[in-house]
Structures are given as structure tokens and as C-alpha cells.
N, C-alpha and C positions, 0 to 999 in steps of 0.2 A: 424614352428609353425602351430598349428590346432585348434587355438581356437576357430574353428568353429563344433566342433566335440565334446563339454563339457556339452550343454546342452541338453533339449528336444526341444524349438527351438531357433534359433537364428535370433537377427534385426541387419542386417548391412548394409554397403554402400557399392557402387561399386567406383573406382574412374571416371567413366562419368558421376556419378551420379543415377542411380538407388535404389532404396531401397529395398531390401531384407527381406524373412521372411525363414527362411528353418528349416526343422524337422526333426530333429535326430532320431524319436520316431513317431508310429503313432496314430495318434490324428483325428478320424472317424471326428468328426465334423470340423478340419479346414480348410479344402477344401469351404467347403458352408464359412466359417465366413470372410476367407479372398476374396474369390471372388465376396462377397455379397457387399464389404469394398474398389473393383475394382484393387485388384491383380489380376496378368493375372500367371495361372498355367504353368509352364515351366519345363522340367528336367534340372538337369545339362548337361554337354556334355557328363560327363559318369554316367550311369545309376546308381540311388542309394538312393536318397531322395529326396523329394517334394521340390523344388523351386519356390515360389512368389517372382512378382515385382513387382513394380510402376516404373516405367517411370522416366527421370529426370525430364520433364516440372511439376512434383507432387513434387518436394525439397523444404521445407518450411513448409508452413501451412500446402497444403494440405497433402504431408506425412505424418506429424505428427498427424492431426487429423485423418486421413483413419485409420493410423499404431494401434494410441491410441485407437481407437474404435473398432479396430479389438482385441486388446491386451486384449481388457474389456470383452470378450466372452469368450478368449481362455485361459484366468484366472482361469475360470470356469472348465479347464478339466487339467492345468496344473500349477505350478508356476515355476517351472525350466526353467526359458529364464534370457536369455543373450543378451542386449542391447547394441551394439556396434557400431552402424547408426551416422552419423553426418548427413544427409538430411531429419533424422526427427525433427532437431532441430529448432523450434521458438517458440518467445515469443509476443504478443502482445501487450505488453504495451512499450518493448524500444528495438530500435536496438540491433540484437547480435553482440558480435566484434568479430573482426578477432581472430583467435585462439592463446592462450600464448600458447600454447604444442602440440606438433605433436606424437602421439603417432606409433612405426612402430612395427608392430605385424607380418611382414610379412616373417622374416631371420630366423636363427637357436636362436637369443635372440634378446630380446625386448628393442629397442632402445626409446629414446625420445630427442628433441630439445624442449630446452625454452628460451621463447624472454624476459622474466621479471625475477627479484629477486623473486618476490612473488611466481610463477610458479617454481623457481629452489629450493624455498625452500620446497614447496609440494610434490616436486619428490623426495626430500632426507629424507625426512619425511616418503616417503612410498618405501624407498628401493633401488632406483634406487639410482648408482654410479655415478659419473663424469670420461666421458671420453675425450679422444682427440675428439671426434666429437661431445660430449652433455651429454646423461645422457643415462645409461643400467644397467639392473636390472644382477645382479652376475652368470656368466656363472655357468652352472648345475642346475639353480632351478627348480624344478619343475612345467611340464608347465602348471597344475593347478593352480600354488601358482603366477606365472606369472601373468597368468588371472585374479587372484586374487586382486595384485597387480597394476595391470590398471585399472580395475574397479573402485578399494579403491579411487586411485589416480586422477581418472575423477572426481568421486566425489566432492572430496574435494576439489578440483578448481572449480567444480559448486560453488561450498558452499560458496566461497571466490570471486565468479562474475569473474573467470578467466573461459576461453572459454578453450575446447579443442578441439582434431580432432586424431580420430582411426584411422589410414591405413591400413585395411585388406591384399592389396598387389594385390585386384582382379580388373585389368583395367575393364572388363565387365563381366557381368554376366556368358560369356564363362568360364571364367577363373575360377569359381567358382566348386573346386572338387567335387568328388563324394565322397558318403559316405567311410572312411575306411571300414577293414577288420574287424574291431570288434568293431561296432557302440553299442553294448551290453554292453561295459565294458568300455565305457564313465565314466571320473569321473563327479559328479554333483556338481555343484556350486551353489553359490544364486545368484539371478537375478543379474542383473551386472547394474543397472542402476530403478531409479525410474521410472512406469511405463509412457510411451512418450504420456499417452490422459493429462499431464497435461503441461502447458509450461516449458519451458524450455532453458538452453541458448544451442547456437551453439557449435559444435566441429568444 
């Protein structure tokens, strides 16, 4: 899987916790928007596209407001982003829960585990099978329509106050690749998530 390589730029998490912002595409002003917002600029380990993080001790509020206010600038020069962070997730007014869906983006196909009926009916709602180990969207699809797919499918468990949680597969930000060979012929998708300055539940 690369679906970090579909938009112009991407918000995800790391699994120690870091929050991510990277650009597929270059975008003169995000440099000043996100470092104004206290991303710290980093490459990947191999050279290729612009890397922003926050830190874990920022998972929560402060992620989610630095991310969303950065997002509110960088609206201005693009809408192709893809939202896939679980540690920009909070809400202020009631606890988030624990996640009903695990989402794993991380293999050659997109796997999910769900802890509720409600959550296993969302996932067969938007495509994903039942397997011996959970739920996976049907070997060969396209891994735009993938993307697709998980997005649709966050969604609509926000919709429904069930929590979820993306696993990109990157323990640290090391681990987070460099651009492919043809960062050009990305397909574009729609944003994959409502924009994180406003609350939100947990993944």
C-alpha cells in the first residue's frame, strides 16, 4: 500500500505517536504555514518530499488545533489532502472512545478488525469482506478505490459516534518513504476526512 502517495498532501500518524503533514506536490507557502503552526521540518530518510511533525507530547488537542489551523491556510493553495492522523483527534465537549475499527493500510490489502455489530455493519456497508481474521476490502482493487474506501468508511463510523484508528504501518517517522518514482502520476482523490480545525472523535 502507498496511500501516502495519492494526494498533494497527507495528515497521518506515526505509531509512537507523531503527527505528520507531507507533500507530494510543491506548495511555496507551506513551509512558513506549517512552521508558523510549530511543525518542525524534516526529510524522510530518503530524499524526496517535505516532512512536518509534531511531536507526541502535541496528540490530542494540541495536534488537532495546530494541524486544523495550519489546514486553514493551506486550503488556500490546495484542497487535495488526505486525512489519515488518529492524534489529531479531539473533542471537547465528551470523552473519545476507544476505537470500534482498526483500520491496517499497511500490507499488499487493507485489512480491518471490529469490536461491535454496528462497526461490522459499516464495513460491509462499504465493501470490506469478512475474513478468518476480521474484515478486507477484495484482493485486486484498486488502490485508489481502497483509499477510497477507508475514508468512506471512517466516515461513516464518525457519523454513527463509533471511533476509529488508521495504521499507516510507520513505527517512526524513519520509517516514513520517500517519494516514488512518479510522484507526477498520482491519482487524486477528495480529501479523505473533514477538515481536523473542527472537533472531532478519536481513531
Amino acid at each position: 500500500m502507498a496511500f501516502i502517495d495519492h494526494n498533494d498532501v497527507v495528515i497521518g500518524s506515526t505509531d509512537d505517536g507523531h503527527t505528520f503533514v507531507l507533500l507530494n506536490r510543491a506548495l511555496p507557502a507551506a513551509q512558513r504555514i506549517l512552521t508558523d503552526h510549530g511543525f518542525t521540518a524534516r526529510q524522510p530518510s530518503n530524499p524526496g518530499r517535505p516532512l512536518y511533525l509534531l511531536p507526541p507530547a502535541y496528540a490530542g488537542e494540541q495536534a488537532h488545533t495546530r494541524t486544523g489551523d495550519a489546514m486553514h491556510f493551506l486550503f488556500q493553495h490546495t484542497w487535495d489532502v488526505s486525512d489519515l492522523s488518529w492524534t489529531t483527534r479531539w473533542n471537547p465537549d465528551v470523552p473519545l472512545p476507544d476505537p470500534d475499527v482498526h483500520f491496517d493500510v499497511s500490507g499488499e490489502r487493507v485489512t480491518a478488525t471490529a469490536r461491535t455489530d454496528a462497526a461490522r455493519r459499516v464495513l460491509a456497508g462499504h465493501g470490506f469482506i469478512a475474513t478468518e481474521d476480521g474484515y478486507a476490502l477484495p484482493a485486486g482493487t484498486d488502490e485508489s478505490r481502497q483509499l477510497g474506501a477507508v475514508v468512506k468508511a471512517e466516515i461513516a463510523l464518525f457519523m454513527e459516534n463509533l471511533g476509529a484508528r488508521i495504521g499507516l504501518g510507520f513505527r517512526t517517522p524513519a520509517d516514513i518513504p520517500a517519494a516514488p518514482a512518479r510522484t507526477s502520476g498520482h491519482t487524486r482523490t477528495p480529501p479523505a476526512a473533514p477538515a481536523p480545525d473542527r472537533p472531532r472523535r478519536t481513531r
